[in-house]
N, C-alpha and C positions, 0 to 999 in steps of 0.2 A: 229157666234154661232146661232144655232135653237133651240128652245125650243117646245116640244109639251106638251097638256094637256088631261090626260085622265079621265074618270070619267065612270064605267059602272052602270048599271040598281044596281049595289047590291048597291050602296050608297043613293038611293031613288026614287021618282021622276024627272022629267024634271027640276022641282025650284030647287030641293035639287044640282044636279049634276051640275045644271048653278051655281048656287053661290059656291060650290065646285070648279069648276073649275075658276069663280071670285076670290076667296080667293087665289089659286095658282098663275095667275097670277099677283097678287098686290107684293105677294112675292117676286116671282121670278122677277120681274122691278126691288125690293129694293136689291136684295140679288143677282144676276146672274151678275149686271152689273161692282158689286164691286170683286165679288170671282171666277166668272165662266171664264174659260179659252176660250182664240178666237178659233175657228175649230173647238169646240165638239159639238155634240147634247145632247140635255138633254131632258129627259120624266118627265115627273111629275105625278103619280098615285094617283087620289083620294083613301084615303080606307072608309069604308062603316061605318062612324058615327065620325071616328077622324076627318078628313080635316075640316066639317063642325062645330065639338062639341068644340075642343081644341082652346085656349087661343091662341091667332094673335101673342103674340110674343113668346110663345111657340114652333106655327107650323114654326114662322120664322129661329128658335134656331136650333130646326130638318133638317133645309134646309142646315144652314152653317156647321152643324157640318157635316151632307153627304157630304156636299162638301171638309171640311178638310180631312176627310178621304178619298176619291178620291184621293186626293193631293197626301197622304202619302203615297197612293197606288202606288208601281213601275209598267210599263206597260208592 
């Protein structure tokens, strides 16, 4: 599985978008390893005030529920 992180200029500065992109990947360790399927890639988009603002296990809750819908998604 690869995982990549994005973060553009619209969610801040250089701190703002490094720890955006810290927050994703704490996540994604506790959440991809248990839900995430072997062979896929996955992107993880900061958006511009949620990644940073929203509650840790809020942004966690948004990660699995994507992921269950993936699931349920036929390919």
């Amino acid at each position: 599985m690869r995982i990549g992180f994005t973060a553009s200029k619209k969610v801040g500065n250089a701190v703002k978008r490094n720890l955006a992109k810290r927050r994703m990947r704490m996540i994604a360790r506790e959440v991809l390893h248990g839900h995430g399927e072997t062979g896929c890639d996955y992107v993880l988009i900061a958006r511009a005030g949620l990644t940073i603002e929203r509650d840790y296990q809020a942004l966690r809750g948004d990660l699995e529920y994507a992921l269950r819908k993936l699931q349920d998604t036929p390919a």
